[in-house]
Backbone as JSON Lines, residues from 0, in Angstrom:
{"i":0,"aa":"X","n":[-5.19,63.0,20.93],"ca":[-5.12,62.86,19.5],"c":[-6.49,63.12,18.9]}
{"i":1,"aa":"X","n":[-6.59,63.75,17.55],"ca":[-7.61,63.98,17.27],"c":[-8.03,62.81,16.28]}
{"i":2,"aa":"X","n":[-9.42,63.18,15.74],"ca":[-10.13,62.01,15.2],"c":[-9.11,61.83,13.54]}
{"i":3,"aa":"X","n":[-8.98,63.07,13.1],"ca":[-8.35,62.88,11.82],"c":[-6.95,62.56,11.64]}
{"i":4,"aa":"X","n":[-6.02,62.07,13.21],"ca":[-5.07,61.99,13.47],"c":[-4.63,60.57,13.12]}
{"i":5,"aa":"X","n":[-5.91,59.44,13.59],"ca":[-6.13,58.65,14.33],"c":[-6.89,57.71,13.1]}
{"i":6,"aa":"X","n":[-7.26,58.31,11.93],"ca":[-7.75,57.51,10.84],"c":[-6.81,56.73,10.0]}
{"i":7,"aa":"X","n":[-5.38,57.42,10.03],"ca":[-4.38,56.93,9.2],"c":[-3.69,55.64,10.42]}
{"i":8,"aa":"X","n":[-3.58,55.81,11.32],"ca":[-3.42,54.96,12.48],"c":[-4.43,53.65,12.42]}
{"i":9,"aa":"X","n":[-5.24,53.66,12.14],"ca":[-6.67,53.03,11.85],"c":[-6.41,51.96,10.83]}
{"i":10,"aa":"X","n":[-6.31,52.69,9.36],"ca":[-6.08,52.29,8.3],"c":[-4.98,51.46,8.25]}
{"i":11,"aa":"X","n":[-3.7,51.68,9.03],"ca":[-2.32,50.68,8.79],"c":[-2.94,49.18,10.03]}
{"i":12,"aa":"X","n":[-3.99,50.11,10.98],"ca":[-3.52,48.75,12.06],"c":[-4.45,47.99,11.56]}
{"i":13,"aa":"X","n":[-5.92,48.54,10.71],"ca":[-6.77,47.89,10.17],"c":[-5.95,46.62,8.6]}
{"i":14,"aa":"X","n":[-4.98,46.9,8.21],"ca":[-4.11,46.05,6.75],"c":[-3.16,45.21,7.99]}
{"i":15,"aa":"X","n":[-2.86,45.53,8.4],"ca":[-1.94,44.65,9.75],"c":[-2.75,43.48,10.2]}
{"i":16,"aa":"X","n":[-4.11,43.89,10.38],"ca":[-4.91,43.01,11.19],"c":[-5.35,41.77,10.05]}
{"i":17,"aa":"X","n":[-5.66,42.42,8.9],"ca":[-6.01,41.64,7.57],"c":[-5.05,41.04,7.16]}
{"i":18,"aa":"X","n":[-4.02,41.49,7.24],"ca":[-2.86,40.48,6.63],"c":[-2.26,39.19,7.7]}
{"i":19,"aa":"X","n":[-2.46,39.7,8.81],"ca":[-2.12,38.99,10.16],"c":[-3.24,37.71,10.17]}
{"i":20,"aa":"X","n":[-4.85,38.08,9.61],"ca":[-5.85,37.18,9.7],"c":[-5.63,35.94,8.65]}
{"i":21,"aa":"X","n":[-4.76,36.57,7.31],"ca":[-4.71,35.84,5.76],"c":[-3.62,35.22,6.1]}
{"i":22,"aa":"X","n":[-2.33,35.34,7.28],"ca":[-1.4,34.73,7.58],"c":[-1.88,33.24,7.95]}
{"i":23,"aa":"X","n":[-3.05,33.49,9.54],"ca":[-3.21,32.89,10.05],"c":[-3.97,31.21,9.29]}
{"i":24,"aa":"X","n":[-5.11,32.17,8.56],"ca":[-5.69,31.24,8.04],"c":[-5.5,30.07,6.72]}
{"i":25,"aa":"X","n":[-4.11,30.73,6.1],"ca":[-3.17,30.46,5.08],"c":[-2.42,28.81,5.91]}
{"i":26,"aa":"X","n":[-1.82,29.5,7.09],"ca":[-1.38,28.24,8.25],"c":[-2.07,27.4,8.67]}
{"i":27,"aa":"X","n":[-3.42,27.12,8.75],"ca":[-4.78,26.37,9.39],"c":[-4.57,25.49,7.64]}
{"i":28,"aa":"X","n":[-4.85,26.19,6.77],"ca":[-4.89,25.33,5.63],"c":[-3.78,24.56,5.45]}
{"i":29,"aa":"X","n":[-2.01,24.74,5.74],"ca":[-1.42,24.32,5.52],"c":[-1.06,23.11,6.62]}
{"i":30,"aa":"X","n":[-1.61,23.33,7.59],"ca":[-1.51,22.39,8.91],"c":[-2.61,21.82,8.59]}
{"i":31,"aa":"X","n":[-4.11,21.45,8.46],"ca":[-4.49,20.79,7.93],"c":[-4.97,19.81,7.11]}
{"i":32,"aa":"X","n":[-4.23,20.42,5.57],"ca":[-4.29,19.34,4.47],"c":[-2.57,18.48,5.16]}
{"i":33,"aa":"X","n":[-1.93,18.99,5.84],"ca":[-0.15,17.91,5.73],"c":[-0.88,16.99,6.73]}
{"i":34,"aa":"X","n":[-1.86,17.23,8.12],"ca":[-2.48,16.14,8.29],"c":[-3.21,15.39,8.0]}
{"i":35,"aa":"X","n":[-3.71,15.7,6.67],"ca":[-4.71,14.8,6.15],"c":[-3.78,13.87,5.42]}
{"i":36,"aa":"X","n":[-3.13,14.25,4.92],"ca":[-2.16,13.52,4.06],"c":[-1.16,12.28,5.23]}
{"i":37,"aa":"X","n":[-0.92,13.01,6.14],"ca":[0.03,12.41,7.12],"c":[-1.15,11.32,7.15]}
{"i":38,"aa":"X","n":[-2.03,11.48,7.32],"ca":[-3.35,10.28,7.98],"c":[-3.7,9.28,6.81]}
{"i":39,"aa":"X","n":[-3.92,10.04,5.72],"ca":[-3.82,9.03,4.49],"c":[-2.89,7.73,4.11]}
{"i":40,"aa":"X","n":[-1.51,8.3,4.36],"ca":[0.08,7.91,3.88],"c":[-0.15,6.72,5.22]}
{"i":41,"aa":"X","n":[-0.31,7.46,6.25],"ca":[-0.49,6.51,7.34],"c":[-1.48,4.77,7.7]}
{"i":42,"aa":"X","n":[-2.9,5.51,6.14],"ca":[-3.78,4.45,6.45],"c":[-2.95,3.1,4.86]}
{"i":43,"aa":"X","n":[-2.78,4.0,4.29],"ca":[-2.48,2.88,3.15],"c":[-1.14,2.22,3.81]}
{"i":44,"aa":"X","n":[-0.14,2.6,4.54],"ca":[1.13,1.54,5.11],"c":[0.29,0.92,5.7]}
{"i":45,"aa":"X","n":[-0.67,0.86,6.15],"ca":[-1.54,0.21,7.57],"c":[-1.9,-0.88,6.37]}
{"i":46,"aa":"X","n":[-2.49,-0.85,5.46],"ca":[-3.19,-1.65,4.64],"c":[-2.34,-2.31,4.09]}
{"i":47,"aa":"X","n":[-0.93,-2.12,3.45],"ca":[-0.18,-2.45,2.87],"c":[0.33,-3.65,3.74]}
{"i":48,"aa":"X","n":[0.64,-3.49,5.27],"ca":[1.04,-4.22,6.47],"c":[0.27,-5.6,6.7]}
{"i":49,"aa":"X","n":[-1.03,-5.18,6.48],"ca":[-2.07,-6.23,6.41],"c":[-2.02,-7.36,5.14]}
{"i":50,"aa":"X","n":[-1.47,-6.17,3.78],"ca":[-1.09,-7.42,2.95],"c":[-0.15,-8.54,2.83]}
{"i":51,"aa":"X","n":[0.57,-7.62,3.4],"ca":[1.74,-8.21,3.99],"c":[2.04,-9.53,4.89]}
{"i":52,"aa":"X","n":[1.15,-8.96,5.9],"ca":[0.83,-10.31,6.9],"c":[0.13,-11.54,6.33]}
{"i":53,"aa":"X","n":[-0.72,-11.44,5.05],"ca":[-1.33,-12.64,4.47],"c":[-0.27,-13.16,3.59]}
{"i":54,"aa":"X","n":[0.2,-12.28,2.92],"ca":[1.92,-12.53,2.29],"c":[2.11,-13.57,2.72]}
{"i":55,"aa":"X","n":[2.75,-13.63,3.81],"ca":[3.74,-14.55,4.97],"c":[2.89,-15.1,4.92]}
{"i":56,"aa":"X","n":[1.9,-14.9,5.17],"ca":[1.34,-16.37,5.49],"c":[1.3,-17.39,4.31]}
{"i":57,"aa":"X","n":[0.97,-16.88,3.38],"ca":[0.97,-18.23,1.93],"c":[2.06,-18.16,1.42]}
{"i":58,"aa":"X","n":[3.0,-17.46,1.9],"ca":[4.78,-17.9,1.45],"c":[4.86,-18.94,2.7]}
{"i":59,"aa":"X","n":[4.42,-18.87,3.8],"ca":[4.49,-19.97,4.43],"c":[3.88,-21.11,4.31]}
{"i":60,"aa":"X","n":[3.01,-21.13,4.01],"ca":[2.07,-22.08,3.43],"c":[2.22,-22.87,1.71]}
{"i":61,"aa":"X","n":[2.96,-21.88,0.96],"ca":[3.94,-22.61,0.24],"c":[5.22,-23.41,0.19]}
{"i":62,"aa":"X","n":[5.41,-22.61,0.69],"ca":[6.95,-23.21,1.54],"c":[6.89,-24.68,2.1]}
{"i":63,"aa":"X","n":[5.6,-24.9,2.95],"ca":[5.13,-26.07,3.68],"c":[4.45,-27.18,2.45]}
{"i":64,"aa":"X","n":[4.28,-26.57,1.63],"ca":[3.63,-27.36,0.7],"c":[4.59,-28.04,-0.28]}
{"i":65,"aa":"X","n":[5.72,-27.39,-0.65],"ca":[6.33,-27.67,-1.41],"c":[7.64,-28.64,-0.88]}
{"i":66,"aa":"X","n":[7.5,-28.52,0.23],"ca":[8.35,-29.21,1.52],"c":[7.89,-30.73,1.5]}
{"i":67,"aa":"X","n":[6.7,-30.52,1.48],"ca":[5.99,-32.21,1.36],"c":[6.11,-32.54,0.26]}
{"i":68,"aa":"X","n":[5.99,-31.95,-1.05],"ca":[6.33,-32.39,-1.83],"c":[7.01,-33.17,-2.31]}
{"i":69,"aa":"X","n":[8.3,-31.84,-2.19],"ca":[9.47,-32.79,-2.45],"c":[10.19,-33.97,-1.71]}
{"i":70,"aa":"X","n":[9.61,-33.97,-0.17],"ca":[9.62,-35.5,0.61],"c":[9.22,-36.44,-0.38]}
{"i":71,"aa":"X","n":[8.07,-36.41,-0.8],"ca":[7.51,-37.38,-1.72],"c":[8.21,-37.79,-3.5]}
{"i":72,"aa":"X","n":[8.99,-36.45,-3.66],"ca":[9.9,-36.94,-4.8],"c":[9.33,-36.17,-5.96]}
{"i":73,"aa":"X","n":[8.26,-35.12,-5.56],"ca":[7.68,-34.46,-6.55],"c":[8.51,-32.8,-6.24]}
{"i":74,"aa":"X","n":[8.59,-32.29,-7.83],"ca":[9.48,-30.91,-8.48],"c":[8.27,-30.59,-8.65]}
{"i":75,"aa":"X","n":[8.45,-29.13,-8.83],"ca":[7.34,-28.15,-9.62],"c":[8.66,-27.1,-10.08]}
{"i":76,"aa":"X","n":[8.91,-27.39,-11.21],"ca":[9.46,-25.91,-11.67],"c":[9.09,-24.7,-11.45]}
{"i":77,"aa":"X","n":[7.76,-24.08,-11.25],"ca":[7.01,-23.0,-10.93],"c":[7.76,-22.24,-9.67]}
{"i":78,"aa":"X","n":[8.01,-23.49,-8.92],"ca":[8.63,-23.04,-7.31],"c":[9.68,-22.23,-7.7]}
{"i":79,"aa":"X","n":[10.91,-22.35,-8.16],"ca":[12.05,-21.78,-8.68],"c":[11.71,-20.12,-8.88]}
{"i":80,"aa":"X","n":[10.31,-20.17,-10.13],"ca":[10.12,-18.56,-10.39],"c":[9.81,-18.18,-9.47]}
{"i":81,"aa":"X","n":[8.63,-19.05,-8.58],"ca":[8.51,-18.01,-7.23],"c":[9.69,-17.28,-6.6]}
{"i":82,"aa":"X","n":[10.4,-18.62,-6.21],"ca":[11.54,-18.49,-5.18],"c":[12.36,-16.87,-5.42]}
{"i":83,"aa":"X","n":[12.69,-16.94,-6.96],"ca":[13.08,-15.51,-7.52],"c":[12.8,-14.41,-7.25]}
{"i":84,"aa":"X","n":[11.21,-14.83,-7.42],"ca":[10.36,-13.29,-7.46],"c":[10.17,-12.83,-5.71]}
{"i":85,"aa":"X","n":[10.13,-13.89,-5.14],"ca":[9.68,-13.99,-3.99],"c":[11.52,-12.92,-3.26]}
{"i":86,"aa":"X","n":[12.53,-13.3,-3.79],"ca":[14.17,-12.95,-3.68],"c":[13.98,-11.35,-4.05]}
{"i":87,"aa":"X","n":[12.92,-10.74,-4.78],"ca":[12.8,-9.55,-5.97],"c":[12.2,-9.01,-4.7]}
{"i":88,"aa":"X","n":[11.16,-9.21,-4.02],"ca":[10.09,-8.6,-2.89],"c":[11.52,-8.17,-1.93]}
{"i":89,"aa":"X","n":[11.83,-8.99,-0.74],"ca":[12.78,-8.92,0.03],"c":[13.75,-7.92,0.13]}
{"i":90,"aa":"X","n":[14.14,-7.5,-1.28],"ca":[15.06,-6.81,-2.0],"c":[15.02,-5.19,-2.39]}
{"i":91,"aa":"X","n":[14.06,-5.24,-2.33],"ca":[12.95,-3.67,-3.26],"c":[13.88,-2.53,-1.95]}
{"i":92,"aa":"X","n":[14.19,-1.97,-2.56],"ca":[14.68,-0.47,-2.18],"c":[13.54,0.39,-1.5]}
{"i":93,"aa":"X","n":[12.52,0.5,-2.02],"ca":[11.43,1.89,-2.19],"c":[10.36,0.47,-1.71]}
{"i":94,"aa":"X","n":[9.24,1.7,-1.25],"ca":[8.23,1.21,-1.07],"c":[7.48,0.87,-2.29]}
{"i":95,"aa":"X","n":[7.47,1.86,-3.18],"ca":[6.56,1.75,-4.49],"c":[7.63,0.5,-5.28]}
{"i":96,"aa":"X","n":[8.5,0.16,-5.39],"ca":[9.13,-1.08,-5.85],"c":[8.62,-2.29,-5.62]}
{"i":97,"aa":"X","n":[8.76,-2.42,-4.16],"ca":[8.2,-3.62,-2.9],"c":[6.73,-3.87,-3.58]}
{"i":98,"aa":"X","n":[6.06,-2.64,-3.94],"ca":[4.45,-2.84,-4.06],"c":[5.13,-3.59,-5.96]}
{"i":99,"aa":"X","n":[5.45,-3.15,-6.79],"ca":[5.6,-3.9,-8.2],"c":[6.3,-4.78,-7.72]}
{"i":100,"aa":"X","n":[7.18,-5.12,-7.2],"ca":[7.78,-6.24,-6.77],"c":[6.79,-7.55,-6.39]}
{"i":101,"aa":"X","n":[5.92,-7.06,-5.47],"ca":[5.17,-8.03,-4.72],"c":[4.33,-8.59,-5.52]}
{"i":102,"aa":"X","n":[3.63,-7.85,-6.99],"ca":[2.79,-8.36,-8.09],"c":[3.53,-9.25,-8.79]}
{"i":103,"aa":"X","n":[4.47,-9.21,-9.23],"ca":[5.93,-9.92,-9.64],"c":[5.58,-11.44,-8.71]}
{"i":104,"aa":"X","n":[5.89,-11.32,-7.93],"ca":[5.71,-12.75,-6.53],"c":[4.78,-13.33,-7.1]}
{"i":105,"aa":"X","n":[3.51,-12.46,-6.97],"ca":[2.3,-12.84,-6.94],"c":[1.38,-14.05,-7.96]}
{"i":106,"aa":"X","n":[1.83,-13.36,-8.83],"ca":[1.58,-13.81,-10.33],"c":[2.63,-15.41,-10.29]}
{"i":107,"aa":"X","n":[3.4,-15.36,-9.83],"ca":[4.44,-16.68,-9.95],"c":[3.7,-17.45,-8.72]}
{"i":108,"aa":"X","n":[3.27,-16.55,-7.38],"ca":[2.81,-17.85,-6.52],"c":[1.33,-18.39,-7.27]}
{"i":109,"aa":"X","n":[0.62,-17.88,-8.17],"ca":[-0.54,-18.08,-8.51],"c":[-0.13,-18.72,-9.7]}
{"i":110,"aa":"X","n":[0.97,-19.1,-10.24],"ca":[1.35,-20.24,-11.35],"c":[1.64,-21.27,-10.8]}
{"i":111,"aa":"X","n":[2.7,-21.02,-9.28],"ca":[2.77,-22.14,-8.44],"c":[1.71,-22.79,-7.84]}
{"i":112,"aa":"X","n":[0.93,-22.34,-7.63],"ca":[-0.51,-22.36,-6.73],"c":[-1.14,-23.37,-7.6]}
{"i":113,"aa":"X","n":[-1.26,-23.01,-9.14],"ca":[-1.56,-23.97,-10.0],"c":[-1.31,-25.37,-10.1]}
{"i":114,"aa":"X","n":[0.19,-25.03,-10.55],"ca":[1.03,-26.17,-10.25],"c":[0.78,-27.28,-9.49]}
{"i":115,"aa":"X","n":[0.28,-26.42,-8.26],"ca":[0.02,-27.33,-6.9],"c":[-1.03,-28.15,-7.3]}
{"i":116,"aa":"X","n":[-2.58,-27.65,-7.11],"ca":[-3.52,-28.13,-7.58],"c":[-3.46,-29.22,-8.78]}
{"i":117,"aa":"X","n":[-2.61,-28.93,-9.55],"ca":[-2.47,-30.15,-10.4],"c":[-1.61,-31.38,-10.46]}
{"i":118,"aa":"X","n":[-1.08,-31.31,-9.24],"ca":[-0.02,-32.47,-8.99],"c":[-1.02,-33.54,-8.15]}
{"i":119,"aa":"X","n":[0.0,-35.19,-8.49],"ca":[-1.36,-36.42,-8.03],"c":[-0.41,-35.79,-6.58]}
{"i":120,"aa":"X","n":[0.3,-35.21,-6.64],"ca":[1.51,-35.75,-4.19],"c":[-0.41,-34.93,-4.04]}
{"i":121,"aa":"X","n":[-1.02,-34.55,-4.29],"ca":[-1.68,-33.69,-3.32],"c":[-3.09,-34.14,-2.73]}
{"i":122,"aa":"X","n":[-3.17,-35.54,-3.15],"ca":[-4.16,-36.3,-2.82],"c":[-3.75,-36.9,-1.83]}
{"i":123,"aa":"X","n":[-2.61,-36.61,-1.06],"ca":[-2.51,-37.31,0.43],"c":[-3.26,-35.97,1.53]}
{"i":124,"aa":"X","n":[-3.61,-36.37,2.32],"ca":[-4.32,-36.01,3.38],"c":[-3.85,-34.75,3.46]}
{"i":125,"aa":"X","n":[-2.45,-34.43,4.65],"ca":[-1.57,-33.36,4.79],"c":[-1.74,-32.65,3.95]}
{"i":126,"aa":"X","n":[-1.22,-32.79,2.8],"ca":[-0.93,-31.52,1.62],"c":[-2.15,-31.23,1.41]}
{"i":127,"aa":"X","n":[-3.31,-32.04,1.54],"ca":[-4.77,-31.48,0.77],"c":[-5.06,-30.1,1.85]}
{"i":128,"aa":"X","n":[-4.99,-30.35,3.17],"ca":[-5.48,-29.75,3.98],"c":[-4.4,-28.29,4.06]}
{"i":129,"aa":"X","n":[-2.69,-28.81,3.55],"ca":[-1.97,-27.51,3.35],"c":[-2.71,-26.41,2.67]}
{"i":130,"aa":"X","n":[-3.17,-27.41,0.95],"ca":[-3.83,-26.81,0.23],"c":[-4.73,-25.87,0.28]}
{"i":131,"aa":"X","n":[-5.72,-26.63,1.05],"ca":[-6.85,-25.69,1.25],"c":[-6.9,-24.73,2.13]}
{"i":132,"aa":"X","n":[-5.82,-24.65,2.73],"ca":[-5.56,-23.34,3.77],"c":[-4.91,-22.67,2.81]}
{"i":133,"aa":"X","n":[-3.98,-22.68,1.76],"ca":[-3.49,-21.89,0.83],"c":[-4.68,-21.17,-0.24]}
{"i":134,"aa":"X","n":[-5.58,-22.1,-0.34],"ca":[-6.9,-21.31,-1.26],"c":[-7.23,-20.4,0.19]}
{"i":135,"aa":"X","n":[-7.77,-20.59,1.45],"ca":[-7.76,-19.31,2.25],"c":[-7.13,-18.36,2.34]}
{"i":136,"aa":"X","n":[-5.89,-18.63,2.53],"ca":[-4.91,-17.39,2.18],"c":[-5.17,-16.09,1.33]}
{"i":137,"aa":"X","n":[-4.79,-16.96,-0.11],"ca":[-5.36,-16.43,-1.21],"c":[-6.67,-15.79,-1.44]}
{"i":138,"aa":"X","n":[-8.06,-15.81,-0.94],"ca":[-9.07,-15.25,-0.59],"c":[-8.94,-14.17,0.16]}
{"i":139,"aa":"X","n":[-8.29,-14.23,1.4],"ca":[-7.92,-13.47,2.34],"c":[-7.22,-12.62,1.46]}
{"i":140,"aa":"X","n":[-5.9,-12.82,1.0],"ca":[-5.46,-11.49,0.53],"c":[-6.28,-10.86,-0.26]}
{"i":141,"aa":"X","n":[-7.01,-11.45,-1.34],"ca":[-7.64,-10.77,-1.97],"c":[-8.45,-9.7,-1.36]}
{"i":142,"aa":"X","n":[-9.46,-9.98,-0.29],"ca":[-9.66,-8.73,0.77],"c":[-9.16,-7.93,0.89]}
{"i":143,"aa":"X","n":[-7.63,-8.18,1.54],"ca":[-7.12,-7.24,2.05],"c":[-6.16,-6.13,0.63]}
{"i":144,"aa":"X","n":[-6.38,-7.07,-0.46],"ca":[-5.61,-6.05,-2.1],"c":[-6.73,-5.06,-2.03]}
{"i":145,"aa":"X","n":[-8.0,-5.51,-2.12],"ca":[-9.02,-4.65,-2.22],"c":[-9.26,-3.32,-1.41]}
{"i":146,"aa":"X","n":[-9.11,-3.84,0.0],"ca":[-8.95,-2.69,0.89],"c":[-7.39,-2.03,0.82]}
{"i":147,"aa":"X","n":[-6.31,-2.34,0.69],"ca":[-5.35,-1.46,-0.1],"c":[-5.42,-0.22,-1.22]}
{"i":148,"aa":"X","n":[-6.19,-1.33,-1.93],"ca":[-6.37,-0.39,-3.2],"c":[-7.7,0.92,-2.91]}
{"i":149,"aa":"X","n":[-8.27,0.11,-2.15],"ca":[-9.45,1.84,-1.9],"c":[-8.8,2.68,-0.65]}
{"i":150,"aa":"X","n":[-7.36,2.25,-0.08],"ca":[-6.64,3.51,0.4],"c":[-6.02,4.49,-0.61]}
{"i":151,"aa":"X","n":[-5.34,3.71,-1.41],"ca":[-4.95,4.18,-2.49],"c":[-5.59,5.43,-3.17]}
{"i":152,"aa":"X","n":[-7.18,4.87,-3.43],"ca":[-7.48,5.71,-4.02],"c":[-8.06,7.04,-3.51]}
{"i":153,"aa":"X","n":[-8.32,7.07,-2.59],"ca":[-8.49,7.96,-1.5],"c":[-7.18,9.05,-1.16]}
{"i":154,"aa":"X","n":[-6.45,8.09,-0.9],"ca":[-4.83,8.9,-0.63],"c":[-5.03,9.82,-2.41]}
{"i":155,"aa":"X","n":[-5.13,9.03,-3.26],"ca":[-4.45,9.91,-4.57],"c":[-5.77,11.16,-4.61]}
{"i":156,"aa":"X","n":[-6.92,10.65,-4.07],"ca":[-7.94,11.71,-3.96],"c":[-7.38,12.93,-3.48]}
{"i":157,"aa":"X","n":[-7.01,12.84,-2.32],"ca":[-6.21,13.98,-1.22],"c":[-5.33,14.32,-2.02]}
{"i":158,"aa":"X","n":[-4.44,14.33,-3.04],"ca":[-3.55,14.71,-3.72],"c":[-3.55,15.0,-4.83]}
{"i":159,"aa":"X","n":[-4.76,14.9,-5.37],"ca":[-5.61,15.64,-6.6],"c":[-6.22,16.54,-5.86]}
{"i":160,"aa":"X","n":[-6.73,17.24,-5.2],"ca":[-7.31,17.91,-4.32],"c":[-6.75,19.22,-4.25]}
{"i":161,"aa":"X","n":[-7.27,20.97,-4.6],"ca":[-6.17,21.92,-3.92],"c":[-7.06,22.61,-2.84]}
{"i":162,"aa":"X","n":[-5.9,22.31,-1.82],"ca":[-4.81,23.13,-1.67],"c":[-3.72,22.11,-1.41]}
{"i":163,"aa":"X","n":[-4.5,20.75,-0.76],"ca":[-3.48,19.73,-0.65],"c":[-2.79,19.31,-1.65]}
{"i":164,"aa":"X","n":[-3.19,19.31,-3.17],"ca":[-1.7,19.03,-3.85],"c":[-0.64,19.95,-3.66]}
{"i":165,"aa":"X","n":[-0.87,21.22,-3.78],"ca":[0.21,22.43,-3.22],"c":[0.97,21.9,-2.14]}
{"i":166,"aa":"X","n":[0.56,21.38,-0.82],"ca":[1.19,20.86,0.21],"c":[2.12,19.59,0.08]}
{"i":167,"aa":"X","n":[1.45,19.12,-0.07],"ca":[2.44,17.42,-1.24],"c":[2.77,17.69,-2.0]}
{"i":168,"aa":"X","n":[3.25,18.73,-2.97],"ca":[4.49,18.6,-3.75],"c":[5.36,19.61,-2.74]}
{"i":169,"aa":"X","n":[5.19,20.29,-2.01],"ca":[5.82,21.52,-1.19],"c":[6.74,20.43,-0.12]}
{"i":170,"aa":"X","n":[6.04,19.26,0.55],"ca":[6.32,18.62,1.54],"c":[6.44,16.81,1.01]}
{"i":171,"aa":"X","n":[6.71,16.66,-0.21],"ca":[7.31,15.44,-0.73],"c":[6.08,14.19,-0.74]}
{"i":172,"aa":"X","n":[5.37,14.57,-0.69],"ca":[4.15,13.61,-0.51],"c":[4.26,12.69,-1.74]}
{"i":173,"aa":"X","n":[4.27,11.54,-2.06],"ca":[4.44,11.14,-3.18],"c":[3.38,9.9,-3.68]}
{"i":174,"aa":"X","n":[3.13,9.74,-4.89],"ca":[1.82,8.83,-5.6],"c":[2.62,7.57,-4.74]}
{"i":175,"aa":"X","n":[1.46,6.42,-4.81],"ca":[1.59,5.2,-4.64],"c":[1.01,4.51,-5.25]}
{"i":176,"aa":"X","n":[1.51,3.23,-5.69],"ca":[0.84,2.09,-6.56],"c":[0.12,1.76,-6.53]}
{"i":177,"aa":"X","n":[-0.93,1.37,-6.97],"ca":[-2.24,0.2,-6.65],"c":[-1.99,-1.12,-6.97]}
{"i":178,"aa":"X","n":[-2.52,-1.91,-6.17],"ca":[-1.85,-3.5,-5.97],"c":[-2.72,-4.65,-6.7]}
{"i":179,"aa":"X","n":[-2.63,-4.36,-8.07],"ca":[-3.5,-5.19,-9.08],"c":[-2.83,-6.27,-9.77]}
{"i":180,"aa":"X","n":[-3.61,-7.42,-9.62],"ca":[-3.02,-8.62,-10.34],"c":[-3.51,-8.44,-11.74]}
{"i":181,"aa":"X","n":[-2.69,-8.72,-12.99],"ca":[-2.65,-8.69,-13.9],"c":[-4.0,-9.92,-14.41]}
{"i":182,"aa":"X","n":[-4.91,-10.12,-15.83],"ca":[-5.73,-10.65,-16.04],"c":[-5.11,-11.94,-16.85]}
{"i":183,"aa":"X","n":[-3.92,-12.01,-16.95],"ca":[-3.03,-13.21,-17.66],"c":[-3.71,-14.68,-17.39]}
């Protein structure tokens, strides 16, 4: 074959090779940002799990408190809204629900929480010491809202971001709540 045979041969395998390279590297971007995202989505359930676990714990720690209580013959109406809101968490369909749901709880265990603190049953020994493991609790989660919420914002970073928003709306990636107690 001659040289001028062999230029047009050149030219197609040379757009073949370029388009084959813009394929490749088009795929590196798209496999990349769905794992970043996969890793994101992944760290905020992780965080969310953790809130979770302090959850239980001062629903248990209410629960125990309000148990002695009422041995002793003392009501808190407050308990009731919890009990509700606390019925509203359990219930949540969606994850992003569960997360408004759980502020819902929250806000009622921190009226109950009140409640508590201001009743005389809590000057017996037991309940004081319930108590004050319930102010730990409550500290504790607060930690762990905090570290939620800077997954959050990170995750929504990655999804303000292009090429990764292109990928999350292409592959269902979806916003998530931030887990803020109201200033009431």
């Amino acid at each position: 074959m001659e040289e001028a045979d062999r230029r047009p041969l050149l030219k197609v395998l040379g757009g073949i090779s370029f388009v084959l390279v813009l394929v490749a590297a088009v795929t590196v971007v798209i496999i990349v940002s769905f794992n970043a995202l996969i890793t994101r989505e992944e760290a905020v359930r992780d965080a969310w799990e953790r809130v979770q676990a302090v959850q239980d714990q001062r629903q248990d720690l209410l629960a125990d408190v309000l148990f002695d209580l009422a041995d002793r013959g003392s009501y808190l109406p407050a308990a009731d809204e919890w009990r509700r809101a606390q019925a509203g968490v359990d219930t949540a369909p969606t994850f992003n629900e569960e997360v408004y749901a759980q502020l819902v709880a929250d806000e009622a265990a921190a009226r109950l929480a009140s409640a508590i603190r201001g009743s005389a049953a809590i000057e017996n020994g037991e309940i004081r010491h319930l108590v004050d493991q319930l102010a730990d609790a409550v500290g504790h989660l607060a930690i762990e809202r905090r570290q939620y919420n800077e997954e959050v914002g990170i995750y929504r970073h990655y999804l303000s971001r292009i090429p990764t928003r292109w990928v999350a709306r292409a592959f269902g990636f979806a916003d998530v709540p931030e887990y803020r107690i109201s200033d009431k």
